[in-house]
C-alpha positions as CSV (number, residue, x, y, z in Angstrom):
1,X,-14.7,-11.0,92.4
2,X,-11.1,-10.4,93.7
3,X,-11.2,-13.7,95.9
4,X,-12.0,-15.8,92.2
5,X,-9.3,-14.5,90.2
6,X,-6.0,-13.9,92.1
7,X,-3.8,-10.8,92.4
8,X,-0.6,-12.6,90.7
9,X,-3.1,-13.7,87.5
10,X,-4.5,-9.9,87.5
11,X,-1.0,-8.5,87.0
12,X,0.2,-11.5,84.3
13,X,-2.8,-10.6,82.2
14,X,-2.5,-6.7,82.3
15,X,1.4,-7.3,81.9
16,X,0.2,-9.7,79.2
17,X,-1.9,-6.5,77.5
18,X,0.7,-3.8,78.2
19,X,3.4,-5.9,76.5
20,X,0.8,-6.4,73.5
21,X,-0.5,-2.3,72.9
22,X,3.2,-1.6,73.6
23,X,4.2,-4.0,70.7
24,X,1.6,-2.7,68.6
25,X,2.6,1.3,69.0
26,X,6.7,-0.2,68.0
27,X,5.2,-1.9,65.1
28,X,3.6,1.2,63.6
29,X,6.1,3.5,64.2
30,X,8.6,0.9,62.6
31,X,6.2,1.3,59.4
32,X,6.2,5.1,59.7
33,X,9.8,4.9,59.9
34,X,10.1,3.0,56.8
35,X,8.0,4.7,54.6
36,X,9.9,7.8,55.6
37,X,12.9,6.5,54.6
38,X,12.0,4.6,51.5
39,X,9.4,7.0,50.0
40,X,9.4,10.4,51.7
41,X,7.9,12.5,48.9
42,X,4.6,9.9,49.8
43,X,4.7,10.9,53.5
44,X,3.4,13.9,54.6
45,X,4.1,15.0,58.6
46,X,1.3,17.6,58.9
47,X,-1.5,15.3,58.9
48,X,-3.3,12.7,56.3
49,X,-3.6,13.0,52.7
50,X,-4.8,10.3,49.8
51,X,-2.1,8.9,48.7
52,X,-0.5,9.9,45.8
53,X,-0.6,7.2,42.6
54,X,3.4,6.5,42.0
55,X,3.5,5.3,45.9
């Protein structure tokens, strides 16, 4: 299977992916960052909770 799809094409792809997830995990924390800042009675750090109806 290694001869069919070269080295250089394995690495783009899982550069490709690793660049994606990594995007992903900034995203979220960019929205955790906001909803701290905007509305932090809403947030709570020590875990989930529904949230509350004025947020």
């Amino acid at each position: 299977m290694t001869a069919m799809f070269p080295t250089w094409k394995r690495r783009t792809w899982l550069m490709v992916l690793a660049v994606a997830v990594l995007a992903l995990f900034v995203a979220n924390g960019h929205l955790v960052y906001v909803a701290f800042q905007s509305q932090p009675e809403c947030v709570t750090a020590g875990g989930l909770q529904a949230a509350k109806a004025a947020c």
